[in-house]
C-alpha positions in Angstrom: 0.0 0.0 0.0 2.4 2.6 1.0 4.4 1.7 -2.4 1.2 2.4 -4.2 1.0 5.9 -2.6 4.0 6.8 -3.2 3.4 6.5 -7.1 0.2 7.9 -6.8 2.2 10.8 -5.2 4.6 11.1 -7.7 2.2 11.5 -10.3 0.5 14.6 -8.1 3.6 16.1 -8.0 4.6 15.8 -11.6 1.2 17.4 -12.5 1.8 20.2 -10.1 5.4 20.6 -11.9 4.5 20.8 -14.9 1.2 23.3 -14.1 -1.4 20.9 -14.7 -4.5 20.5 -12.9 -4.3 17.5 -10.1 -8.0 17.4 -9.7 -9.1 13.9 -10.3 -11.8 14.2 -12.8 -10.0 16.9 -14.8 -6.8 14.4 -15.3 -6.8 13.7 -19.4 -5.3 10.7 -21.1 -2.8 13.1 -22.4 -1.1 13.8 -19.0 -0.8 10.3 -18.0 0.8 9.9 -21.3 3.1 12.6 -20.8 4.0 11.5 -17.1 4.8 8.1 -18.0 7.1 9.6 -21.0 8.7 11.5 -18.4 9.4 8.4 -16.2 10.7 6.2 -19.3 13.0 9.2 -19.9 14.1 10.2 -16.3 14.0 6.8 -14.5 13.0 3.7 -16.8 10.7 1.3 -18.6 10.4 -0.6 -15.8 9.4 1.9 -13.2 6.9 3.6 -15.4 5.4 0.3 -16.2 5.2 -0.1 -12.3 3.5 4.0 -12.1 1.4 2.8 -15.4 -0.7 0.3 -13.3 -1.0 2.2 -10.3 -2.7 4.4 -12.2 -4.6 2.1 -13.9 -5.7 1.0 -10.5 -6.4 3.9 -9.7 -8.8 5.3 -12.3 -10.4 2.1 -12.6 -11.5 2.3 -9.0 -12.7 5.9 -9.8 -14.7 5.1 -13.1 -16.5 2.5 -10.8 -17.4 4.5 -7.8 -18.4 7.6 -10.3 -15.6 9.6 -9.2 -14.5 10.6 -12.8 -17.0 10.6 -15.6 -14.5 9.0 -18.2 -11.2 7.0 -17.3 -8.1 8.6 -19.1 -7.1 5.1 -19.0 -9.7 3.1 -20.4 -7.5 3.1 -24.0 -3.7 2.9 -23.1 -1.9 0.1 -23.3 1.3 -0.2 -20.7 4.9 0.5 -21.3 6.9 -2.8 -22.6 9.5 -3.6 -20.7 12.4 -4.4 -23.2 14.6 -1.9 -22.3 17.5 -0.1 -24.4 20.6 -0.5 -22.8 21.5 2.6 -20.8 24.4 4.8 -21.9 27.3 5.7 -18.6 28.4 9.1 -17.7 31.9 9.5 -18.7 34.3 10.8 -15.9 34.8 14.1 -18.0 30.8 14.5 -17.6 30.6 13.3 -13.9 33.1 16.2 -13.2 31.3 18.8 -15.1 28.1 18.2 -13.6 30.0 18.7 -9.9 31.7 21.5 -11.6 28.4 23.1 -12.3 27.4 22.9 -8.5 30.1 24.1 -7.2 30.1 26.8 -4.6 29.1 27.6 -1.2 25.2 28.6 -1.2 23.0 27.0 0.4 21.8 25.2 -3.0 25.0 24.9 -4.4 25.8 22.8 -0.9 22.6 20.4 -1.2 23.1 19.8 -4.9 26.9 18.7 -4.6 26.1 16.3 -1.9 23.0 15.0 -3.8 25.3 14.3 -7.0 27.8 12.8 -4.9 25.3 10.6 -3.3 24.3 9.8 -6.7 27.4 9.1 -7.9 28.5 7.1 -4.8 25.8 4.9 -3.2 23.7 3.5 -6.3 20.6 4.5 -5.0 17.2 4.4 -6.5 16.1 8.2 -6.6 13.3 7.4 -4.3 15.5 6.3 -1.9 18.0 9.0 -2.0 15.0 11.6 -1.7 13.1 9.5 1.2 16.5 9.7 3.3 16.2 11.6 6.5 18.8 13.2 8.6 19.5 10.2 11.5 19.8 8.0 8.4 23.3 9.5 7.7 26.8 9.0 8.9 28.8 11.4 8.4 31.6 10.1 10.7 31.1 6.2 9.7 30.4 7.1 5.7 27.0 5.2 6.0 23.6 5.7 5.0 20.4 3.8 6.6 18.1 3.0 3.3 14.7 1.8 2.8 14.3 0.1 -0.3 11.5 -1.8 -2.5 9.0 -3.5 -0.3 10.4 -1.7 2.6 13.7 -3.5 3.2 16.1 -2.1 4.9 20.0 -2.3 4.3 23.4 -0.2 5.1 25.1 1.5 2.2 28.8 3.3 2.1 30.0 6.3 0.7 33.4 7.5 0.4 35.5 10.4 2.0 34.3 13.2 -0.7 30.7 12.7 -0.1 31.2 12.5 3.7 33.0 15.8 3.5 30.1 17.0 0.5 27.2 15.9 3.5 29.1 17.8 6.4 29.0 20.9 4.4 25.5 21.0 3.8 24.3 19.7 6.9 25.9 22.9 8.5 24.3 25.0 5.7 21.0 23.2 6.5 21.0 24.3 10.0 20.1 27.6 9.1 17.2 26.7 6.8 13.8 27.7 8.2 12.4 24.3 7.7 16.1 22.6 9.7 13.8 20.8 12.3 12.1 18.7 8.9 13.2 15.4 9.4 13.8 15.0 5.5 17.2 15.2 4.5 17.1 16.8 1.6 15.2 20.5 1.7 13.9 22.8 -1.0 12.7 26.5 -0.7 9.7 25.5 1.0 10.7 22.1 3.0 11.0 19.2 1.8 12.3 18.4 -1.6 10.8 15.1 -3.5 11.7 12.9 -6.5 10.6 16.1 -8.9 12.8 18.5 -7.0 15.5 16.0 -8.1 14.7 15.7 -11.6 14.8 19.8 -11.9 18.3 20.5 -10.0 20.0 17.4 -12.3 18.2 18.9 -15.4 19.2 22.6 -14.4 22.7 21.3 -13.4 23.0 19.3 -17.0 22.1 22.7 -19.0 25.0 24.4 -16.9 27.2 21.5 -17.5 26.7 20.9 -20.9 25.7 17.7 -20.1 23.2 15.7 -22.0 20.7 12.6 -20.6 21.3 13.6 -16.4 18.5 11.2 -14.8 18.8 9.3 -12.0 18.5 5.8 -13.1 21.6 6.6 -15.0 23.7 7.3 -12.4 22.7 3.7 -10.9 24.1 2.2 -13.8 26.9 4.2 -14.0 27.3 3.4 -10.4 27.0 -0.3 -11.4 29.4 -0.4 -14.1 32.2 1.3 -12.4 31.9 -1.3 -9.5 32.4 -4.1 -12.0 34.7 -2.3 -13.7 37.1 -2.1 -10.4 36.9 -5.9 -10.4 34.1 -6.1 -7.3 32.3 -8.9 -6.5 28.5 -9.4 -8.2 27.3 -10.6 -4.6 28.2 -7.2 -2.6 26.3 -5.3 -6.0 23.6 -7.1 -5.5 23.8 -6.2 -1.3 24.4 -2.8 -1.7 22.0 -2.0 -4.4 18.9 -3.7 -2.9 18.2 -6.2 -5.7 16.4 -9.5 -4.5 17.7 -11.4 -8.1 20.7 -12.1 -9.2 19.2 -10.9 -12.7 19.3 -7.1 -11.9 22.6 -7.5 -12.1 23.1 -8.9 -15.7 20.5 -5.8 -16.5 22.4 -3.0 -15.0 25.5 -4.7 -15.7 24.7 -4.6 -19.2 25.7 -0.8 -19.8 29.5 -0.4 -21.2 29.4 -4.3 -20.9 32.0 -4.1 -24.1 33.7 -1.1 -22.6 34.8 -3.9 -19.3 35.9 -7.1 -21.7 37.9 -5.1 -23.7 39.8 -3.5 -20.5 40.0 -7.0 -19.5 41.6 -8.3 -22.3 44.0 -5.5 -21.9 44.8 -6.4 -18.6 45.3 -9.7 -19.2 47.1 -9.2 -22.9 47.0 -13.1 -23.8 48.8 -12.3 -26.5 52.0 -10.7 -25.1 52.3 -13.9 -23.1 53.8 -16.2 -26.3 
C-alpha cells in the first residue's frame, strides 16, 4: 500500500510541476501519457510500467465509484518492458556536472552532496530523496536505506561525499524548515523525486551535459563497481536487488567497454 501511494504521489507532484490540474476528474489521457514519458525518460521502462498500473488501479477504482466521468485510461496500453541499454556518464561528464554545483550557497551545498550521493551509493532516486537526517553517517560514511517492499539495508559512501554531506548539513541548519526530518530541503521544506529531476536537469544545461537522470547514475554506479573488479554478490547487497538478474541488467551498460579492458589487462597475446 504505501508503495502504491508513493506513485500515486509522484504522479501529483509531476502534475503540479509541470502546471497541470491534479483534480481527479479533470486528469486527461494526455497527461498520463506525458507522465509516463517522463518516467521512461528520467528513471525507466520498468518503473513507469510499475507508475502505469498504479494508475490504472487507480482510475479504474474511480470510473467505478463515479468519481471521474471517463477513465483517461480506459485506451492505453502499458509501457513494454524491453529496455534499451542505458548509456554511462563518462568521468569528463561526472566532473562537469560537480563543476556546475560548485560553490558555497546554500543550493549549491545540497546539490553537490546530492550528485555525490548519486554518484557514490547507487541509490534508486526514491530512496535517496526519502532519506532523513539520522539516516546518515557522516563520521562512519554510512547511510540507513529503505528500499523496494520496505527493506532495509546499510550502504557506504566515500571520503568526498562524507565531506560533501558535512557541508550542507551545517548549511542546512540555518534553513527555516532545519527541524524537517527529510534530509534533503527545498525553498519550502522538503524536496521530493521532482525536485530531483529539476536540479539534475538545471545542473545538466550548466554543465553541458546531456541525458542527467537518475536511473543513470545507478548504472553508471553499477558499471564502475564491475569495472574495479568487485564482486556481483556485494552489488547485488548494496543496491537492494532481490535477483541475481538485476545485475546482468544494470550490468549490461559499457558491458563491451569492461571485456575489452579485460583483455587488456590480461594481454594473452603478449604472453607467447
Amino acid at each position: 500500500m504505501r508503495n502504491y501511494r508513493v506513485h500515486l504521489y509522484a504522479f501529483s507532484d509531476w502534475l503540479e510541476t509541470e502546471d497541470r490540474s491534479t483534480a481527479v476528474g479533470l486528469v486527461k489521457q494526455g497527461d498520463v501519457e506525458a507522465f509516463i514519458t517522463n518516467q521512461i525518460d528520467t528513471l525507466s521502462v520498468s518503473t513507469a510500467a510499475t507508475r502505469f498500473r498504479c494508475l490504472r488501479v487507480f482510475f479504474n477504482w474511480a470510473a467505478d465509484e463515479d468519481e471521474i466521468d471517463a477513465n483517461p485510461m480506459a485506451k492505453m496500453s502499458e509501457p513494454k518492458l524491453d529496455e534499451p541499454e542505458v548509456p554511462i556518464f563518462t568521468d569528463d561528464e561526472l566532473r562537469a556536472l560537480l563543476d556546475a554545483a560548485d560553490g558555497k550557497s546554500f543550493g549549491q551545498r545540497r546539490d553537490t552532496a546530492l550528485l555525490r550521493m548519486l554518484i557514490d551509493s547507487g541509490l534508486r532516486s526514491a530512496e535517496i530523496m526519502s532519506l532523513e537526517v539520522e539516516d546518515i553517517d557522516v563520521g562512519a560514511g554510512t547511510a540507513s536505506v529503505t528500499g523496494k517492499g520496505s527493506k532495509g539495508r546499510t550502504v557506504a559512501f566515500g571520503n568526498k561525499t562524507a565531506q560533501a554531506l558535512d557541508r550542507y548539513l551545517r548549511v542546512r541548519r540555518a534553513h527555516k524548515s532545519t527541524t524537517d526530518p527529510a534530509l534533503w530541503l527545498g525553498v519550502r521544506g522538503k524536496l521530493g523525486t521532482s525536485g530531483l529531476t529539476q536540479m539534475l536537469r538545471r545542473r545538466a544545461e550548466q554543465a553541458g551535459v546531456e541525458g542527467a537522470h537518475p536511473h543513470r547514475f545507478r548504472h553508471t554506479w553499477a558499471h564502475k563497481w564491475l569495472a574495479a573488479g568487485g564482486q556481483e554478490g556485494d552489488l547485488q547487497h548494496l543496491a537492494g536487488w532481490a535477483s541475481q538478474q538485476m545485475i546482468g541488467r544494470y550490468g549490461a551498460s559499457a558491458k563491451a567497454e569492461r571485456a575489452r579492458d579485460a583483455h587488456k589487462r590480461l594481454a594473452l597475446g603478449d604472453q607467447l
